[in-house]
C-alpha positions in Angstrom: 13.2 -21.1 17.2 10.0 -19.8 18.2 10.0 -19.1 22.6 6.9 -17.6 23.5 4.1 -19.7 24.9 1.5 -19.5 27.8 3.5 -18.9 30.4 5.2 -15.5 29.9 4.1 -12.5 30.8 3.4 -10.0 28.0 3.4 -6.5 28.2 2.0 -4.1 25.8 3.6 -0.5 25.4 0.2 1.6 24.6 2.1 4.6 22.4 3.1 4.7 19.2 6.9 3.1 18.3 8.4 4.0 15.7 9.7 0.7 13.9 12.7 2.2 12.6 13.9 1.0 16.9 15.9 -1.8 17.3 17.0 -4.0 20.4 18.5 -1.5 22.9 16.0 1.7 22.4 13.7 -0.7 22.4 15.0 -2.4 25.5 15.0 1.5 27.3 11.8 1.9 26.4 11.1 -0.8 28.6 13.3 0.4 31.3 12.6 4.2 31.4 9.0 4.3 30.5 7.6 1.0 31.3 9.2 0.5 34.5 10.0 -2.9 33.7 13.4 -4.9 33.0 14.1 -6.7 29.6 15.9 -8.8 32.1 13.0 -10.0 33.7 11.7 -12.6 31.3 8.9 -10.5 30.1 7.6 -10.3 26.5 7.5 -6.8 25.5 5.0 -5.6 22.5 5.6 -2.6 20.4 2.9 -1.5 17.6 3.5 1.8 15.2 1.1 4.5 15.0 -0.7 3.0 12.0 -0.9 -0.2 14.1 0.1 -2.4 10.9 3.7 -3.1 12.2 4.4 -5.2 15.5 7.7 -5.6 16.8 8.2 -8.1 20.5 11.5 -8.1 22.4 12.1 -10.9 24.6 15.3 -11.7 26.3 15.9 -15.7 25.3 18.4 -18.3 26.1 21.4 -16.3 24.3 20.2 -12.5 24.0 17.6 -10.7 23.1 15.2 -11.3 20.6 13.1 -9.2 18.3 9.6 -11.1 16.4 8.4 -8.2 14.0 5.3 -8.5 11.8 4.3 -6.2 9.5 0.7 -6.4 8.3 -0.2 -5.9 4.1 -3.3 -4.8 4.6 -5.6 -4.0 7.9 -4.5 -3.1 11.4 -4.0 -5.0 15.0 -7.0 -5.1 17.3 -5.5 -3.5 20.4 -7.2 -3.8 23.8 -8.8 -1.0 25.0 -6.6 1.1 27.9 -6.3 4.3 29.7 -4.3 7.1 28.6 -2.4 7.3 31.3 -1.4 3.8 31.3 2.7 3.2 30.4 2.6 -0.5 30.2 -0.7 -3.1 29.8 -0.2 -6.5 30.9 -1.4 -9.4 28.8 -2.2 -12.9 28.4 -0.9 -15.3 25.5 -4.6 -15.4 24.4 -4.6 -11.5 24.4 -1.4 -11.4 22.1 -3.0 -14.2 19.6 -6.2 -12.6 19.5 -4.3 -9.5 18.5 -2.5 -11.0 16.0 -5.3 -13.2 14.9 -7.9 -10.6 14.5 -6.9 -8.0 12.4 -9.0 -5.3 11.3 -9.4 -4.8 7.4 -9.6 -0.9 6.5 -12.6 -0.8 4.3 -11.4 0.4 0.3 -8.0 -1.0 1.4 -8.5 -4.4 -0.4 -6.0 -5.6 -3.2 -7.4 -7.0 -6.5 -5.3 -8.9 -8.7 -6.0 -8.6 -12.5 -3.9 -10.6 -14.8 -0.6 -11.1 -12.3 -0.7 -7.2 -11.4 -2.4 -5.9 -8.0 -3.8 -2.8 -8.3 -5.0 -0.9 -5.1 
């Protein structure tokens, strides 16, 4: 079942993840560099360096939790942040309208021809 609505917080980790992390390096990334506790009832966002996979640990009802989505084609629309920053607090709306807007990488596009897809 789906758990994340309005009113959780959301945290973005600004660096590159590698997506290869599961549920406890994930969850002390959250502790040692985002000075934050899974235990807290945040929302926690991880994006890879070509910002086409999204993983989001939450801590839920029973455990922890891990929503990953992994783009075909195009990248997430991060917000903008400083490079010092170890943790960006969002909003729901920030976290759909990362998800929801999605930059296409021009000469990326699939074409299908007869069943196939070429690139």
């Amino acid at each position: 079942m789906f758990h994340l609505h309005s009113s959780l917080s959301y945290y973005l980790y600004p660096l590159p993840v590698d997506m290869r992390k599961s549920f406890y390096t994930l969850s002390g990334i959250v502790t040692s560099a985002m000075n934050n506790s899974i235990r807290n009832g945040g929302v926690f966002i991880f994006v890879n360096r070509d910002q086409n996979i999204m993983k989001i640990l939450h801590m839920e009802y029973a455990g922890l939790v891990i929503y990953h989505k992994k783009l075909d084609s195009g990248r997430f629309k991060l917000p903008s942040f400083d490079e010092n920053t170890v943790s960006l607090s969002l909003r729901w709306e920030d976290l759909m309208l990362m998800v929801q807007s999605v930059k296409l990488r021009p000469g990326k596009l699939l074409k299908k021809v007869n069943n196939m897809q070429l690139v």
